[in-house]
NUMIVEX-531841 format. One record per residue: z, y, x of N, C-alpha, C in turn; residue in three letters. Coordinates in pm, whole numbers, padded with zeros to 5 digits, always signed. Layout:
BEGIN
ZYXZYXZYXALA/...
// end
This chain:
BEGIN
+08443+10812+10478+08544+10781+10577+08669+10723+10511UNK/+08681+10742+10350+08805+10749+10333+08814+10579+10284UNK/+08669+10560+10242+08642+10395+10231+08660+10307+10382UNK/+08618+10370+10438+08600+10295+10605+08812+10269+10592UNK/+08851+10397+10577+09030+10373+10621+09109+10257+10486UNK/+09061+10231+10339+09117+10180+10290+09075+10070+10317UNK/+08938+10016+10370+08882+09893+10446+08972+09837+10543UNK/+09018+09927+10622+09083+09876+10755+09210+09806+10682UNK/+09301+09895+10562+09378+09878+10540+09380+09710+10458UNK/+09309+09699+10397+09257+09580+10360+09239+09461+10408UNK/+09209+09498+10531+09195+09394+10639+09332+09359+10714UNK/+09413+09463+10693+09567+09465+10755+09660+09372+10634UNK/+09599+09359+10539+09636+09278+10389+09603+09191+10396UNK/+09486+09123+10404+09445+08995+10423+09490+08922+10537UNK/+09503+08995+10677+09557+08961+10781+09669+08928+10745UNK/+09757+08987+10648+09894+08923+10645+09922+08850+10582UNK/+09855+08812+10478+09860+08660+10424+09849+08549+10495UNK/+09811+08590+10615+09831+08493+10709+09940+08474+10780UNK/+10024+08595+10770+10166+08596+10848+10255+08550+10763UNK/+10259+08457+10657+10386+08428+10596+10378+08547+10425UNK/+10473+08489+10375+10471+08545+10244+10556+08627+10272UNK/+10632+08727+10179+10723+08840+10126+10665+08941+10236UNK/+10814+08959+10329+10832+09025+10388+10765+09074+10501UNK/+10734+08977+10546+10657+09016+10644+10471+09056+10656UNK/+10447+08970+10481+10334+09037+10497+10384+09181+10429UNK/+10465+09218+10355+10463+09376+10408+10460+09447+10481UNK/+10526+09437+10608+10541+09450+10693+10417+09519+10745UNK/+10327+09404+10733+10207+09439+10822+10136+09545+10748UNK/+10126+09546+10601+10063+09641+10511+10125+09789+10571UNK/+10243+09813+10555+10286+09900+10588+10275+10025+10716UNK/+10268+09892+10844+10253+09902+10966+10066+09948+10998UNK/+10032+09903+10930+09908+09920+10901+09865+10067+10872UNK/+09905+10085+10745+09914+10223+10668+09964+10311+10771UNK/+10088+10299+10853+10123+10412+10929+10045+10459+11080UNK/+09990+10343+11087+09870+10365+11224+09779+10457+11145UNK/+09682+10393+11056+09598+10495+10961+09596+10627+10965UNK/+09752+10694+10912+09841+10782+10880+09850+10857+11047UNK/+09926+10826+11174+09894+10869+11275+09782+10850+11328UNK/+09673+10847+11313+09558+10825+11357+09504+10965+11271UNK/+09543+11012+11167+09453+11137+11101+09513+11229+11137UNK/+09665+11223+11138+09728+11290+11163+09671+11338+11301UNK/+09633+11302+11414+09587+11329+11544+09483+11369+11563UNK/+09418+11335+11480+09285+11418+11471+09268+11532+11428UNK/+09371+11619+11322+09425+11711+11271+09490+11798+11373UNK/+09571+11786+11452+09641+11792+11580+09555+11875+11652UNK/+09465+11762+11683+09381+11806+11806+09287+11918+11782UNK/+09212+11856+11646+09106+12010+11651+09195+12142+11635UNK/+09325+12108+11560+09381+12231+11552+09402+12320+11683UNK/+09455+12248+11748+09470+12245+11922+09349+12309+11976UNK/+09263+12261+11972+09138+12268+12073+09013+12297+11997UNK/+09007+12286+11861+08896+12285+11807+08793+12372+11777UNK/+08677+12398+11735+08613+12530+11723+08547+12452+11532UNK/+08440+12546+11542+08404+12603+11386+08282+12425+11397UNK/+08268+12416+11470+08158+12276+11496+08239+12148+11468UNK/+08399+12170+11422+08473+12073+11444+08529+12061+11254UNK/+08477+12199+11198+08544+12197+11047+08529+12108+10963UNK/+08402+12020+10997+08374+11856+10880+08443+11799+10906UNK/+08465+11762+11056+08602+11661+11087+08714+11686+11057UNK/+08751+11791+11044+08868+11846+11020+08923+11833+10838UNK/+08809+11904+10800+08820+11844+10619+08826+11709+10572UNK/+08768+11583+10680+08712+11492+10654+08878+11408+10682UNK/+08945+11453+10823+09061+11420+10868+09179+11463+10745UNK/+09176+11572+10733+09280+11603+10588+09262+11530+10433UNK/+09159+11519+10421+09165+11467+10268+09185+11325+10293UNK/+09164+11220+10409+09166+11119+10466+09353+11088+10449UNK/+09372+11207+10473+09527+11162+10537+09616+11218+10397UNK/+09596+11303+10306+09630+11277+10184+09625+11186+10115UNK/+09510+11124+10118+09471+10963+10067+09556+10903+10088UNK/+09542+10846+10257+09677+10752+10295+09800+10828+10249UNK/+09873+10930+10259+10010+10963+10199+10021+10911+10082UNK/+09951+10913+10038+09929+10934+09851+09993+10762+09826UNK/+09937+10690+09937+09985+10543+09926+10129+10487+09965UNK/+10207+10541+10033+10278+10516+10051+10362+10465+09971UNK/+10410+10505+09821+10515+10445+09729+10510+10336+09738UNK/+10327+10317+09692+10253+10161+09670+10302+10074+09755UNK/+10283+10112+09866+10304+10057+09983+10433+10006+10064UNK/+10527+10038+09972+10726+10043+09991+10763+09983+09889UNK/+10659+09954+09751+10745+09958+09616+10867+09847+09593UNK/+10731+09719+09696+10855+09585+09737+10945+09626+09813UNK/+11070+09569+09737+11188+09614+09814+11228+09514+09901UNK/+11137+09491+10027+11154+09354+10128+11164+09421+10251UNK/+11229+09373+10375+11290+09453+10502+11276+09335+10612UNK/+11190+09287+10636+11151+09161+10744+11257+09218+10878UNK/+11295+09163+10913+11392+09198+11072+11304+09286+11170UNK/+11183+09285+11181+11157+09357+11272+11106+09491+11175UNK/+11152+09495+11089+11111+09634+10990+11217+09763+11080UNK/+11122+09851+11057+11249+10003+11081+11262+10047+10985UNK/+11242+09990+10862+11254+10059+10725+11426+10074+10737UNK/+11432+10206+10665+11601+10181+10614+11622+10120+10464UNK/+11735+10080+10429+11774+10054+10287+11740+10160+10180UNK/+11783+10311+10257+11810+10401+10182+11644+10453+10088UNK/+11540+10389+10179+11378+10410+10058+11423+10343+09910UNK/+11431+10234+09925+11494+10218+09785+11607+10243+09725UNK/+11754+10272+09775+11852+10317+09677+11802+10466+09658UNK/+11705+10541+09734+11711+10664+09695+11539+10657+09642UNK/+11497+10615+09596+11333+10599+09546+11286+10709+09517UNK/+11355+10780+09385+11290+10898+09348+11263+11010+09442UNK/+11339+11011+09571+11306+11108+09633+11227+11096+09769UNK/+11220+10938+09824+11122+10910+09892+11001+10915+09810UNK/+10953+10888+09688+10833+10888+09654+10775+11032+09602UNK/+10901+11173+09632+10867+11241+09619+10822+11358+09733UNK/+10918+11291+09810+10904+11315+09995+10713+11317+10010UNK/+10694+11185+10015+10542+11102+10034+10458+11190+09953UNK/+10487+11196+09826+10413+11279+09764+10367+11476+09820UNK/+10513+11467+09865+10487+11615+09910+10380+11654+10003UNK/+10413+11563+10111+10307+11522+10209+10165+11515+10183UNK/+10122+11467+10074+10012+11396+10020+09932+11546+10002UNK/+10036+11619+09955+09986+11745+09871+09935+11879+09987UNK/+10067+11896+10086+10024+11955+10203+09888+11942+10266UNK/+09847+11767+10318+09724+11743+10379+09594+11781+10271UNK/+09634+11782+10136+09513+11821+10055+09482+11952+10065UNK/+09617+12054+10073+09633+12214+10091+09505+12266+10220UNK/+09548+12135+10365+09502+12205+10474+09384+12213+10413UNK/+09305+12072+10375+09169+12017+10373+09134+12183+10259UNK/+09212+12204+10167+09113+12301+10056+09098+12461+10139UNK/+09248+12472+10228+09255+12555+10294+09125+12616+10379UNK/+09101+12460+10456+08968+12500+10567+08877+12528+10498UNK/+08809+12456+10366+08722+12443+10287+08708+12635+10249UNK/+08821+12686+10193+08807+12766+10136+08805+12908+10239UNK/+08911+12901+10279+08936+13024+10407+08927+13002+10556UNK/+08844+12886+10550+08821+12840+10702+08936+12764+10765UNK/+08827+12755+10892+08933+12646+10977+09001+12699+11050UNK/+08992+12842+11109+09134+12929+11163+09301+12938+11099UNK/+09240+12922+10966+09330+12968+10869+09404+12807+10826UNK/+09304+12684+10829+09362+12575+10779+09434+12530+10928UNK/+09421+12576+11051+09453+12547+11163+09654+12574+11158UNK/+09656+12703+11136+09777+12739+11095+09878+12667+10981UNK/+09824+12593+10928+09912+12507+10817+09958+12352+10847UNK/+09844+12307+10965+09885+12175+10996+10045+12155+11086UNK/+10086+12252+11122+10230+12242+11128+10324+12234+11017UNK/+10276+12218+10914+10346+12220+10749+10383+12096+10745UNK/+10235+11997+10804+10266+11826+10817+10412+11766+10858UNK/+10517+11733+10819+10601+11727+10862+10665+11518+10842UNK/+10670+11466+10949+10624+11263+10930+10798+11281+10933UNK/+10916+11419+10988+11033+11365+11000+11107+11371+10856UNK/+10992+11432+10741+11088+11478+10657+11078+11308+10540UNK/+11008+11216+10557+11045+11053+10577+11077+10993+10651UNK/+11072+10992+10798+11163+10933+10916+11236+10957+10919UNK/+11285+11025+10913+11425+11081+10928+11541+11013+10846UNK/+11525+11072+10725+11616+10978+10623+11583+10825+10626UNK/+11471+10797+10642+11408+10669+10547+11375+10564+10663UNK/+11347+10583+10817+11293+10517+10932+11435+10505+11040UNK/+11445+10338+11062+11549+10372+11197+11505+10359+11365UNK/
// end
């Protein structure tokens, strides 16, 4: 699955070489990555929500998925380009070290749930997906 999501992302890359150079094909990379990113995130959500013990592959499969994508994010910001229709703020790059440590944190949480369910089940990894937290980079870093 986690090939199927860096595929898509790939395709959100190539697609933007078609939109113009710099900025805006970041843009789309980015924009890309964060659909990805809410898209696992929701799937995480939901079984947590609603899910039963028939739902724990998806659920492991959804977490290590969405560590992956976190894990990309630096990559994915490193150009310091802000196309007009970006919501990026300035402050990802004057403050770098701690957005890429933000992202990172994240990265580490979604791996926690995934070892969590793996290890002590999915009752128990159910309880941690509120740890996921998308404001503790929006917030500072998204306008």
């Amino acid at each position: 699955m986690i090939a199927v999501l860096v595929s898509i992302l790939g395709i959100n890359v190539a697609t933007a070489r078609h939109h113009g150079e710099g900025g805006m094909r970041d843009w789309v990379t980015r924009d890309g990555l964060m659909h990805l990113i809410s898209a696992q995130r929701g799937i995480l959500q939901n079984i947590a929500k609603e899910g039963s013990a028939e739902d724990a592959a998806e659920f492991i499969r959804a977490a290590n998925a969405l560590s992956a994508l976190l894990g990309t994010i630096p990559s994915a910001f490193e150009k310091n380009s802000r196309p007009d229709i970006t919501r990026a703020k300035p402050e990802i790059w004057s403050d770098w070290d701690n957005f890429v440590a933000v992202a990172n944190a994240q990265s580490i949480v979604a791996a926690s749930i995934a070892t969590t369910a793996m290890t002590q089940g999915l009752d128990a990894a159910k309880a941690k997906v509120g740890e996921l937290d998308c404001g503790s980079c929006h917030t500072p870093y998204r306008n």
